[in-house]
C-alpha positions, -999 to +999 in steps of 0.1 A: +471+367+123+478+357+161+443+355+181+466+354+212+480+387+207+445+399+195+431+391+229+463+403+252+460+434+233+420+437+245+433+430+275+461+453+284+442+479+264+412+471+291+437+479+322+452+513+303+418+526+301+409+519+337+443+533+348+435+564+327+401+565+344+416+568+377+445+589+370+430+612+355+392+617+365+382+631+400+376+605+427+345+619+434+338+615+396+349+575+395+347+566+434+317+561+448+318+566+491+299+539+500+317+515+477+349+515+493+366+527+464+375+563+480+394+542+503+415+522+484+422+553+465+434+575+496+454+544+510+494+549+518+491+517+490+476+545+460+510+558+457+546+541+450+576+572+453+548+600+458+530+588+425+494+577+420+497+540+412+475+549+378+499+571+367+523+543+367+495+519+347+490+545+323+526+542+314+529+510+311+502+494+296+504+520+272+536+504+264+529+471+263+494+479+245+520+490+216+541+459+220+510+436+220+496+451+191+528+451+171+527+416+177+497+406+157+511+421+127+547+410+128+560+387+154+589+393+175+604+365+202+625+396+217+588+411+217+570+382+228+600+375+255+595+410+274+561+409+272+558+377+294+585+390+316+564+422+318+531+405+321+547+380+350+559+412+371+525+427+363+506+401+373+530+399+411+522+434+418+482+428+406+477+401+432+498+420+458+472+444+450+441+422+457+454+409+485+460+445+501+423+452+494+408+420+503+431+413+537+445+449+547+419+477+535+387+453+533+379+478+510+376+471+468+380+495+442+359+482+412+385+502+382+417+482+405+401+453+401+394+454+365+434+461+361+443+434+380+422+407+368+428+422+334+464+418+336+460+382+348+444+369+326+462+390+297+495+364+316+474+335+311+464+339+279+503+349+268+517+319+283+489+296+268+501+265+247+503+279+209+481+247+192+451+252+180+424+228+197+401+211+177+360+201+191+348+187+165 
């Protein structure tokens, strides 16, 4: 069994269910005014082609939650190669992500954040070296 895909699957599976929290619970439900969250949400940035962002995480890491998963049970390079290319795209669009709420909307939305670190760290831990290291 592959404790790499074990974890990438946590992971991804962590940013599909705060996607699926903001795509489809009421922002009054999931946003709290003073926290700046509202904000983010309402931003010209919540929406690629007239669709909530979330909409667009649900969708994917749904995907690549199956992918990831499949891949503890029976690895696939083809797999293993999209996943990093998918993971490497992800992890662009996260940081373009913080950096629009730390520098352009000052403002932080707590379930974003938990996607985009999520799906950094789900790179790093896909492109980490395969051996096993030994402390003792």
């Amino acid at each position: 069994m592959n404790h790499k895909y074990i974890l990438v699957s946590i992971l991804i599976l962590i940013a599909l269910a705060a996607s699926a929290i903001l795509a489809f619970e009421p922002l009054s439900v999931v946003c709290n005014v003073e926290q700046g969250c509202a904000l983010v949400q309402n931003s010209i940035y919540a929406q690629t082609f007239e669709i909530k962002n979330s909409l667009f995480g649900v969708g994917i890491f749904s995907v690549l939650s199956i992918l990831a998963l499949s891949q503890i049970f029976r690895h696939s390079n083809k797999i293993e190669k999209f996943l990093k290319f998918s993971l490497f795209v992800g992890s662009a669009v996260a940081v373009y992500f913080l950096i629009l709420q730390i520098f352009v909307l000052q403002a932080y939305c707590k379930y974003c954040i938990v996607v985009d670190l999520s799906t950094i760290l789900a790179l790093l831990v896909i492109y980490s070296p395969k051996k096993k290291i030994n402390f003792i």
